[in-house]
N, C-alpha and C positions, 0 to 999 in steps of 0.2 A: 565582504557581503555584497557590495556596488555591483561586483563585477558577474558574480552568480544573479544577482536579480537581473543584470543588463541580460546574461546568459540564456534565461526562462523566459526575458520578454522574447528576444530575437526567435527562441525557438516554438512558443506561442505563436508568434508572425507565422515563419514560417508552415507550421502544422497545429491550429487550433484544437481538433479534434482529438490529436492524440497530448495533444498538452494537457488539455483541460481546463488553464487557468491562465489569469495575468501573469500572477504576482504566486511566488513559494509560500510554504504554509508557514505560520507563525511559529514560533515556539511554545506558545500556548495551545495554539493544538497539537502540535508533536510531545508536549508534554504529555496532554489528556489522552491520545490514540496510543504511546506507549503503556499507559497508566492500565489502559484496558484490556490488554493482552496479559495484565500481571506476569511481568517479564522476569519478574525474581524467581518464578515457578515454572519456566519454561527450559527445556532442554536443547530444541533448535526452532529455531527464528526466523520465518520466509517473510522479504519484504516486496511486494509487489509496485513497480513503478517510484523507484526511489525519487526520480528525477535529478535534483541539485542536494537532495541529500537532508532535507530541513526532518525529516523523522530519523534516519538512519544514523546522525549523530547522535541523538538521541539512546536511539535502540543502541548503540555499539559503548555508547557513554557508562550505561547500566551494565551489560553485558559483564557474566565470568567469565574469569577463561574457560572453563568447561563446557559450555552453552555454545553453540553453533549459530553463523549468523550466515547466511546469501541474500542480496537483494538481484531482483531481476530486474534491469531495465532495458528498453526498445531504442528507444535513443541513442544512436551513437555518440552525440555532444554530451549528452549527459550521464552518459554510460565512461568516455573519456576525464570526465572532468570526478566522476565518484571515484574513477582506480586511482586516482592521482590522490585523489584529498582522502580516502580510507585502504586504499591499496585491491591491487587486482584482482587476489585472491576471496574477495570478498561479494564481487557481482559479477553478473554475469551479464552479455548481452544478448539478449534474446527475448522472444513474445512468451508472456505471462502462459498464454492457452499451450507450452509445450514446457512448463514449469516443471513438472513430474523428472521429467527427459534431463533436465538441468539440474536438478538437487539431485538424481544420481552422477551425473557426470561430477558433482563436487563431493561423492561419498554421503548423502545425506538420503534417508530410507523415507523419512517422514517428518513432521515438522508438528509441533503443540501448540504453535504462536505464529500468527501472521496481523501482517501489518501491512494495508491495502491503501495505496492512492491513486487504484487506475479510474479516468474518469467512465464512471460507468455511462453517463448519458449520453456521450457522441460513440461509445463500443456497440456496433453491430450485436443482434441479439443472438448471430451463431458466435463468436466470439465471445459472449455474454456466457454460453452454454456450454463451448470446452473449459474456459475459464473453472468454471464452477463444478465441471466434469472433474477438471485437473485438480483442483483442491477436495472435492469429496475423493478422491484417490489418495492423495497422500498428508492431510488432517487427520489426527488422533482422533479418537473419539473421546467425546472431552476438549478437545482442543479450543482455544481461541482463534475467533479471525472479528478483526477491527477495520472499520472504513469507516470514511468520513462522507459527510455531504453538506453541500454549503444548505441554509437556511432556505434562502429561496429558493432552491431547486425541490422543495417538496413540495412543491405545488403545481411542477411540469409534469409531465405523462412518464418524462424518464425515470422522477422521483419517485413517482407512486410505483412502477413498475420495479423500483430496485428494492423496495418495501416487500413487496409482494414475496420478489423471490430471496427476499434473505428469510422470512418469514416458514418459506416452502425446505429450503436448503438446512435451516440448522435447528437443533431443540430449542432454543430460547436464543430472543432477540430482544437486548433495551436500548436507550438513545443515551448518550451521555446528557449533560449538561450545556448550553450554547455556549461554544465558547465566542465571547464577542469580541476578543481580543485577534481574533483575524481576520481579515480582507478577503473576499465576503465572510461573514457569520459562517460559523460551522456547526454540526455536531457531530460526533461519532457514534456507529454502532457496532453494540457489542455483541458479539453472535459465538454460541456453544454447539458446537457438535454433540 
């Protein structure tokens, strides 16, 4: 675990913006952000920005055999170190905004459950827009999609603005509960197609 958190900070340093954070997410929110996707009722499973993988164990821990799983990540450090600790066939590298393009390239048509850690506040808002392009494309209707945001960040202009458009983007949108068991505070939001 040392050596993945050494792993997140170095690449934190290196690219803040597309990191998003210090420090990997707790296990209590990868508990609560899986929890919200009701993964026992999902058929395949897109994880957006796995990074070091603290939700993806998770998600794959639960997972049937029958259930499909891809995580996309940008990162090539972190993209390298997911195929090693869950195996190759299971992520991909490449940008979230051409996700559609990637879940066929791995045979997968559409997806009932996604599971989101890109940081949305440093995502340019056209990136913001294929993103969300790309998930109204290949989201069930019906579907779940989970993301998380830290505590304080609802009170940036980024925070209010990710509110807005998950608000615009899905039938229903609630908050989990904070979980304060991670660095920073978090909550997840749960959002229906």
């Amino acid at each position: 675990m040392a050596a993945m958190s050494m792993s997140f900070v170095r690449e934190f340093v290196r690219d803040p913006a597309a990191v998003g954070a210090l420090a990997p997410s707790s296990r209590a929110l990868a508990r609560t952000i899986v929890d919200a996707v009701d993964l026992e009722s999902r058929h395949a499973v897109l994880e957006l920005g796995p990074g070091t993988g603290a939700f993806t164990a998770e998600i794959l821990r639960r997972l049937r055999p029958a259930q499909r799983y891809l995580g996309i990540e940008r990162n090539p450090a972190f993209h390298a170190a997911l195929c090693g600790r869950f195996g190759a066939e299971r992520v991909a590298l490449g940008d979230a905004a051409d996700l559609d393009r990637m879940l066929r390239a791995h045979g997968i048509a559409h997806v009932d459950g996604v599971v989101c850690s890109l940081p949305w506040a440093s995502l340019p808002a056209a990136v913001q827009d294929r993103v969300f392009a790309a998930l109204g494309r290949v989201l069930t209707h019906g579907g779940l999609f989970a993301t998380f945001a830290y505590l304080q960040g609802t009170l940036l202009p980024g925070g209010r603005v990710l509110r807005q458009r998950l608000s615009h983007e899905f039938a229903s949108v609630r908050r989990s509960e904070i979980v304060w068991a991670n660095l920073p505070p978090a909550f997840v939001y749960i959002c229906r197609k």
